[in-house]
MARTI-459021 format. One record per residue: residue number from 1; residue in three letters; x, y, z of N, C-alpha, C in turn. Coordinates in nm, 4 decimals, decimal comma, always signed. Example, Ala and Ser with C-alpha at 12.3 -4.5 7.8 and 13.67 -1.06 7.14 Angstrom:
2
(1; 'ALA'; (+1,3190; -0,5690; +0,7800); (+1,2300; -0,4500; +0,7800); (+1,3200; -0,3300; +0,7800));
(2; 'SER'; (+1,2850; -0,2250; +0,7080); (+1,3670; -0,1060; +0,7140); (+1,2900; +0,0030; +0,7870));
//
This chain:
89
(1; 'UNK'; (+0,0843; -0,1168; +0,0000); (+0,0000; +0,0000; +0,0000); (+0,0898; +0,1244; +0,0000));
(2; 'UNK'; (+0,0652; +0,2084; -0,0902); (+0,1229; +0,3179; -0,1013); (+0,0823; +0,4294; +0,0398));
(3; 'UNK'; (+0,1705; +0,5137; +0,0358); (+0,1296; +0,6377; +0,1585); (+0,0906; +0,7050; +0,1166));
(4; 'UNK'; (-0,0222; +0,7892; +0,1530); (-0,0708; +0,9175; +0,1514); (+0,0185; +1,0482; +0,0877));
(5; 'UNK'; (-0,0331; +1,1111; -0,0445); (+0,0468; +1,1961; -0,0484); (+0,0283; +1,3362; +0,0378));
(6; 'UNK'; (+0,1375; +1,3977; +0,0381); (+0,1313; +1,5518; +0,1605); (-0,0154; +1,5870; +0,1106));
(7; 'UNK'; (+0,0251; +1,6623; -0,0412); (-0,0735; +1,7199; -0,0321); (-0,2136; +1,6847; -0,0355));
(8; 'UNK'; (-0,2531; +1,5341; -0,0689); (-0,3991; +1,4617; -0,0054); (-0,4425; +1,5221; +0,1344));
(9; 'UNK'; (-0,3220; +1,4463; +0,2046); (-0,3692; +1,4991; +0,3493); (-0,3546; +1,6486; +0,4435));
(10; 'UNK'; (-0,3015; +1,6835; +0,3228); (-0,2967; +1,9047; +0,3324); (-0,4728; +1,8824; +0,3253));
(11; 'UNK'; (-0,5085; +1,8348; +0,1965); (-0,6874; +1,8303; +0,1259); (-0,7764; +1,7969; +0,2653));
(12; 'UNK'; (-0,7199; +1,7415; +0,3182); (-0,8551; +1,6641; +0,4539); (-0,8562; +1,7921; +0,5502));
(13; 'UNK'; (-0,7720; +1,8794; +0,5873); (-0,7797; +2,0242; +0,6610); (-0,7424; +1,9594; +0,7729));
(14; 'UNK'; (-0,7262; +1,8542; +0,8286); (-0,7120; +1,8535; +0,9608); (-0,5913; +1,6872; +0,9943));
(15; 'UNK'; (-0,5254; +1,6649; +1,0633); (-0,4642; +1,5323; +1,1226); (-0,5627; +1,4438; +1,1613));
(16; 'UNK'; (-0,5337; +1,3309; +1,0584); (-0,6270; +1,2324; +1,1238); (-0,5813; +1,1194; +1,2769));
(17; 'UNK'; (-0,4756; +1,1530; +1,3009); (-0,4252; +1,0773; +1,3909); (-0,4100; +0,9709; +1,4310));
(18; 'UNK'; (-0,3392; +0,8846; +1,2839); (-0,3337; +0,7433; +1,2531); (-0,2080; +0,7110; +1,2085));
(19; 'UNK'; (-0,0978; +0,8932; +1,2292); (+0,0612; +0,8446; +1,1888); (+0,0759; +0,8231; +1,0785));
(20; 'UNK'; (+0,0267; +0,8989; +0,9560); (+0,0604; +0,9049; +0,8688); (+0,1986; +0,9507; +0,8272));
(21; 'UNK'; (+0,2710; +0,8528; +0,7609); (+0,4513; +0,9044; +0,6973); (+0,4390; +1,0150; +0,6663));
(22; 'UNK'; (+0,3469; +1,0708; +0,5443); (+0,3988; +1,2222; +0,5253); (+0,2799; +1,3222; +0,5744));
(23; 'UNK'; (+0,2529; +1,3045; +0,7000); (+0,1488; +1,3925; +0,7783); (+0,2083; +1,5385; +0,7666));
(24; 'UNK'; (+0,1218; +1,6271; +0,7492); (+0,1890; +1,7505; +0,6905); (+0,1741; +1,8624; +0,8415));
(25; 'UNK'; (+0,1007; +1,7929; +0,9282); (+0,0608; +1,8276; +1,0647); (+0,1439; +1,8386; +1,1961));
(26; 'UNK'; (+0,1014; +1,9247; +1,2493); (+0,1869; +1,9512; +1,4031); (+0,3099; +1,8749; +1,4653));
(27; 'UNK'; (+0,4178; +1,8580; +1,4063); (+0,5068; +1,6868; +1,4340); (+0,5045; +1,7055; +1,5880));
(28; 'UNK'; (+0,5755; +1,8293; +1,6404); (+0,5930; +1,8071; +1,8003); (+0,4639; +1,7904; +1,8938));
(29; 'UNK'; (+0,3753; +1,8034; +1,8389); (+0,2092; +1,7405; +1,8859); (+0,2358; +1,5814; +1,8900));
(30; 'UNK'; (+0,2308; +1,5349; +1,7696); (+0,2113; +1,4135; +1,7184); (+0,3365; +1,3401; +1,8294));
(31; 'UNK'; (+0,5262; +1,4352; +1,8135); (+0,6022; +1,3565; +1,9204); (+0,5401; +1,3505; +2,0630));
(32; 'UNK'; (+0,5256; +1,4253; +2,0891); (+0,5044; +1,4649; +2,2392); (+0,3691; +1,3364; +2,2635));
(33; 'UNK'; (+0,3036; +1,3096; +2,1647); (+0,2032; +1,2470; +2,2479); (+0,2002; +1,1035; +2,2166));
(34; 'UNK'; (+0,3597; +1,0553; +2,1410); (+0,4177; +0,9194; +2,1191); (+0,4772; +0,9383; +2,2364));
(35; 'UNK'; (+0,5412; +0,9940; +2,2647); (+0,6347; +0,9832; +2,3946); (+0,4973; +0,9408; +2,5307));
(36; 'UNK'; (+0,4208; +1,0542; +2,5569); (+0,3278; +0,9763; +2,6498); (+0,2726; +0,8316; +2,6132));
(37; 'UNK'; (+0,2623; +0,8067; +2,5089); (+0,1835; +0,6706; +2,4777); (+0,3292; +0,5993; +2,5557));
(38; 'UNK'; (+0,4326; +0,5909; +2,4736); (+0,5551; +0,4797; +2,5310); (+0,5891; +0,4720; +2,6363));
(39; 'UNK'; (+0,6091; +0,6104; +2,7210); (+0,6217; +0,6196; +2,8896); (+0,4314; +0,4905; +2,9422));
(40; 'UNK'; (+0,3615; +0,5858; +2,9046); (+0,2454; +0,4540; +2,9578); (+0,2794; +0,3706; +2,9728));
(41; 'UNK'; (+0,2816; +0,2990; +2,8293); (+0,3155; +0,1402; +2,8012); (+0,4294; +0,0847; +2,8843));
(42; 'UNK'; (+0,5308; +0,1771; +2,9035); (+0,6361; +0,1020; +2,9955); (+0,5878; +0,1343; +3,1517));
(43; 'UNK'; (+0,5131; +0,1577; +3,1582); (+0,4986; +0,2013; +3,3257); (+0,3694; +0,0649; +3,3518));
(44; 'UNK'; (+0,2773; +0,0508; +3,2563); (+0,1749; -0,0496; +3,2330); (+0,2166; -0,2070; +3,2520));
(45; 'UNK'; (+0,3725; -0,2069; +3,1839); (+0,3941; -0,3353; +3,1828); (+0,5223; -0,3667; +3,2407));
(46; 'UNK'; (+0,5917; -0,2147; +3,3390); (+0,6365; -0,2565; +3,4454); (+0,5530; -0,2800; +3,5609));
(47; 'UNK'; (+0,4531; -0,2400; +3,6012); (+0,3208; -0,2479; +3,6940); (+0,3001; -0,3821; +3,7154));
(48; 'UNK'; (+0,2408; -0,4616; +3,5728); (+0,2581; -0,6161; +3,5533); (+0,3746; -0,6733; +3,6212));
(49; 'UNK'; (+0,5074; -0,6746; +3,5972); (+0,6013; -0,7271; +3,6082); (+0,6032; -0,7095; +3,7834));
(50; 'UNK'; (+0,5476; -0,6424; +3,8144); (+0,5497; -0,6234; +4,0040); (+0,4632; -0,6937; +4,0534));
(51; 'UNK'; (+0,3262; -0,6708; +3,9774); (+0,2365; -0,7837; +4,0113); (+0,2921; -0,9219; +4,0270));
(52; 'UNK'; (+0,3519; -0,9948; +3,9415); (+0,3504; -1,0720; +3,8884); (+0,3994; -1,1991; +3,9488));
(53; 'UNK'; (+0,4111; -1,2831; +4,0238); (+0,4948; -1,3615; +4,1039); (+0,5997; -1,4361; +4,0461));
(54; 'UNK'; (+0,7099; -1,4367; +4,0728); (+0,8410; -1,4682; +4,0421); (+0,8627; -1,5662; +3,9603));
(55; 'UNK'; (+0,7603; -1,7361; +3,9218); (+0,7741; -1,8167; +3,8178); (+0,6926; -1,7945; +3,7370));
(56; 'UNK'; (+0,5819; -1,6837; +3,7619); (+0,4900; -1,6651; +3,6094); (+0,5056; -1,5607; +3,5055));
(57; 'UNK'; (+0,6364; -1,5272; +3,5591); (+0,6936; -1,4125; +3,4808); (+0,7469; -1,4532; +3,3154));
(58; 'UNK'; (+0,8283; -1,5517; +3,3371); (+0,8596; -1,5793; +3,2345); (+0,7721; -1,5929; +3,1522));
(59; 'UNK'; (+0,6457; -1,6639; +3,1733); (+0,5413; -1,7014; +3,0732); (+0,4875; -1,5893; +3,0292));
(60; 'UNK'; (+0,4276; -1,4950; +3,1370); (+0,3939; -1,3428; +3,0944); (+0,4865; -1,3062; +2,9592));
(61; 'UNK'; (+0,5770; -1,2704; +3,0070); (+0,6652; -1,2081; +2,9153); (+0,7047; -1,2584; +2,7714));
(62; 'UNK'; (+0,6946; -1,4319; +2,7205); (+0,6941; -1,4749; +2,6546); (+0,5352; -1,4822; +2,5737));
(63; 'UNK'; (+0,4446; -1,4393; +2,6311); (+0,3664; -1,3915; +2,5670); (+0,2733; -1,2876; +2,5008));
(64; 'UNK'; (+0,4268; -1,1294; +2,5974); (+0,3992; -1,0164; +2,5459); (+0,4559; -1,0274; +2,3633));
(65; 'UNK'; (+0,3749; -0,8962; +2,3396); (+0,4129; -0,8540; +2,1745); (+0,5854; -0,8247; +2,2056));
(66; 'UNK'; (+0,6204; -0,8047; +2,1341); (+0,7402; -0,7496; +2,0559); (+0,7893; -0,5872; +2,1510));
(67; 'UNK'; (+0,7290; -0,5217; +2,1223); (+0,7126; -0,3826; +2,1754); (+0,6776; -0,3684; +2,3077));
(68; 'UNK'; (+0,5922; -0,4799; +2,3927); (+0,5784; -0,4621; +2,5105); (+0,7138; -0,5359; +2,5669));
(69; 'UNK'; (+0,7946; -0,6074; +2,5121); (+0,8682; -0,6353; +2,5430); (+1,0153; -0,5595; +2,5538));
(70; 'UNK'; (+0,9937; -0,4836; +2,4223); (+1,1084; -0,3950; +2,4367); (+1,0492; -0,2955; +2,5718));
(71; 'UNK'; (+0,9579; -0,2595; +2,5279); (+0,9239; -0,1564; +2,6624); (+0,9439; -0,1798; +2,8013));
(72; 'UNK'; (+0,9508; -0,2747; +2,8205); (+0,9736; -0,3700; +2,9633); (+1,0657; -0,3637; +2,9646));
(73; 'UNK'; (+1,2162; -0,4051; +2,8665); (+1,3497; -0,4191; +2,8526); (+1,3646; -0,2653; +2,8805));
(74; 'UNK'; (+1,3664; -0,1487; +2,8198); (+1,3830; -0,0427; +2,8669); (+1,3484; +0,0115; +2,9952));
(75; 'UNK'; (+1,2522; +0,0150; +3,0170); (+1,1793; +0,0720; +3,1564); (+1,2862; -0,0247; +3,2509));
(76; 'UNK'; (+1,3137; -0,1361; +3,2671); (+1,4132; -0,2278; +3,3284); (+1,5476; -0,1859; +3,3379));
(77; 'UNK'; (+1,5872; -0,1188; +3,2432); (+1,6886; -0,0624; +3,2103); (+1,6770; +0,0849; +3,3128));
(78; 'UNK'; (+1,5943; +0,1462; +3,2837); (+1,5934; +0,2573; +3,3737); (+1,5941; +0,2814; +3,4987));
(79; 'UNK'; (+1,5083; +0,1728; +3,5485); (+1,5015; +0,1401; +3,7002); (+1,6370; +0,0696; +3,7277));
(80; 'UNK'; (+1,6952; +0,0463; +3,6937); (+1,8543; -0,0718; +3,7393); (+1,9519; +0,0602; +3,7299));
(81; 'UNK'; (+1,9058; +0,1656; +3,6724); (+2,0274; +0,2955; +3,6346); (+1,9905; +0,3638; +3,7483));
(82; 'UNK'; (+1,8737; +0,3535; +3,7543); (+1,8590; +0,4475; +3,9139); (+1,8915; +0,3876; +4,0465));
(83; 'UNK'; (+1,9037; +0,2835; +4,0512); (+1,9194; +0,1755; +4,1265); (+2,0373; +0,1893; +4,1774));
(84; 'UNK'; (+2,1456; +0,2126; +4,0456); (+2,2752; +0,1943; +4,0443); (+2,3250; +0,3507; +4,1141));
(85; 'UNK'; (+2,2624; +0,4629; +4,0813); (+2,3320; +0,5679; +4,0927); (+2,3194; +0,6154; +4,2452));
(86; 'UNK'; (+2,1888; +0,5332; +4,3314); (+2,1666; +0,5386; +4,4041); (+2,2877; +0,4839; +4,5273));
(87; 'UNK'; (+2,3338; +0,3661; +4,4649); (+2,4177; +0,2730; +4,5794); (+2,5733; +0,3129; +4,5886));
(88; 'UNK'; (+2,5582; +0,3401; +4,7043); (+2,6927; +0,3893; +4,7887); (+2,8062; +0,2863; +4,7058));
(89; 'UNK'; (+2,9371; +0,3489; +4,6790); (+3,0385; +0,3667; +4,6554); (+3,1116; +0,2658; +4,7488));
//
């Protein structure tokens, strides 16, 4: 499937908010409110991972998507950096 050309979606007057490649619309709108979606998602499925009791984790996690997984791997990452900067010398 081909993408949307600019000026099609110049024609619609407004962002449809479905991430279109050549969205001709507000980008730091559109970033700013990927960034809240991904902070969510990693806070969502670090939440899980606390819930979660210590042998059903693995299975959880082997049956997140792709992306919840990276998101988990990151957010994991962040918490172990704070972790770290925290502990005495």
């Amino acid at each position: 499937m081909k993408p949307l050309s600019r000026e099609f979606l110049l024609s619609r007057g407004s962002c449809c908010n479905n991430g279109c490649m050549n969205c001709p619309y507000n980008m730091k709108e559109r970033s700013l409110k990927n960034k809240l979606y991904i902070k969510a998602l990693k806070d969502n499925v670090w939440d899980m991972y606390l819930d979660t009791k210590a042998g059903d984790w693995k299975k959880i996690y082997g049956e997140m998507s792709p992306i919840e997984q990276a998101a988990w791997k990151e957010k994991f990452d962040e918490v172990q950096e704070e972790f770290d900067s925290k502990r005495p010398e």
